[in-house]
N, C-alpha and C positions, 0 to 999 in steps of 0.2 A: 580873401580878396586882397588883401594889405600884402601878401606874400607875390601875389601875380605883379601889383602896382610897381613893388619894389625891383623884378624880376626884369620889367619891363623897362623901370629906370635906368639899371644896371647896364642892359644890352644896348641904351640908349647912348650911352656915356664909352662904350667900348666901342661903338660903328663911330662915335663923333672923335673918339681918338685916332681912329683907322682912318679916317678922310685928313684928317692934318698931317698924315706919317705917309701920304701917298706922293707918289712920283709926281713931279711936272710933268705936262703935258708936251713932248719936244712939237717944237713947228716944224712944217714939213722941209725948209731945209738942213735942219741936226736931223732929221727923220735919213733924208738923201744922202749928210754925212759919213751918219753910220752903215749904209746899207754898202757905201764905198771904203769901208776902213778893211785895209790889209789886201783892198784891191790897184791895179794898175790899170790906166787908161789909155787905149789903144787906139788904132788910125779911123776917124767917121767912117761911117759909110753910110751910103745912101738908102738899099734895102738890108731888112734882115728876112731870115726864112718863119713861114707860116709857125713853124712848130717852136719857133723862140717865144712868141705871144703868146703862148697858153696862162702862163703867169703872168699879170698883170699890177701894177700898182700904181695908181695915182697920186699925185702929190701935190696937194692944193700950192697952184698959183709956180709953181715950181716945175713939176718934171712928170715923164709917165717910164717909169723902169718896169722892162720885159724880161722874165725868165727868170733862174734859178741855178743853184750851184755853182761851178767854177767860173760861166761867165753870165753878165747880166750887161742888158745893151740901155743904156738912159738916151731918153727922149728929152728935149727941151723944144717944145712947140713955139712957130715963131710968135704966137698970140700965148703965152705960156699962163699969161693975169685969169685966162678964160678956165682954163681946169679948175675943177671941183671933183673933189673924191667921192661925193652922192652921185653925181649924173655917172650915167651908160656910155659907152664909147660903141657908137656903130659905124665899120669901116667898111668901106666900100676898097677891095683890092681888087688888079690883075693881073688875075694870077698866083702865083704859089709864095708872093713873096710880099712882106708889107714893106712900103717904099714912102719917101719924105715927098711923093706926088701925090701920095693916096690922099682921097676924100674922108675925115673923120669929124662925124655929126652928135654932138652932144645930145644927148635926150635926159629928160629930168626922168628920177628915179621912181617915182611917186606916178605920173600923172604920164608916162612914156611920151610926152610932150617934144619937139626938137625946141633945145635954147640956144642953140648955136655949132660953129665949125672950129674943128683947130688946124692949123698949119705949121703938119711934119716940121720939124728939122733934121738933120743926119742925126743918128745911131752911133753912140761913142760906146764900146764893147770894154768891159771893166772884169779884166779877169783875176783871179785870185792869183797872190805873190806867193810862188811855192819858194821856204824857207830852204837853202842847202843843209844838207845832212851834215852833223859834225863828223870830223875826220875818225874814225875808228884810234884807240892808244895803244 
């Protein structure tokens, strides 16, 4: 029993050293930082296409970034204090394209509740900086 006790102490003392050696938590604007570093920022635009939303990312109080790979399009809603990365985002588009007019209805994640609207702003398209190739010698 005395073997278990101690076995148990041990493991207690090695989780309590692993919570003090853990990362901070970034906020979601270093979150938005990095997800832009070694990218560039290109001209707004008003809609992006259906197939750029499949990836999503919310970023409390901050931004909603679309898509993946070399380019990702950042949303800043004109109500931006209203995101919460718990709620659903249900869009209402027309058409083939999501656009800074479309209707976007927060619903709670828990309870599919609506808690409110946010309002688009343009789509700033942040593609990746391709480094030039060194000169061959």
């Amino acid at each position: 029993m005395r073997k278990i006790a101690l076995a148990i102490a041990a493991t207690a003392v090695m989780l309590g050293g692993a919570t003090v050696q853990a990362k901070p938590k970034l906020t979601p604007q270093q979150r938005l930082d990095k997800l832009l570093e070694g990218r560039e920022a290109g001209e707004p635009v008003s809609c992006i296409p259906q197939f750029e939303t499949r990836d999503m990312q919310i970023l409390d109080k901050t931004a909603i970034v679309y898509g993946r790979g070399n380019t990702i399009w950042v949303n800043v809603p004109k109500n931006a204090e209203h995101l919460d990365d718990d709620d659903i985002l249900l869009t209402k588009t027309n058409g083939s394209q999501l656009c800074d007019l479309d209707i976007v209805q927060t619903l709670d994640r828990t309870s599919h509740i609506p808690n409110g609207f946010l309002n688009l702003g343009r789509f700033v398209p942040y593609k990746k900086v391709v480094k030039p190739a060194a000169p061959a010698s």
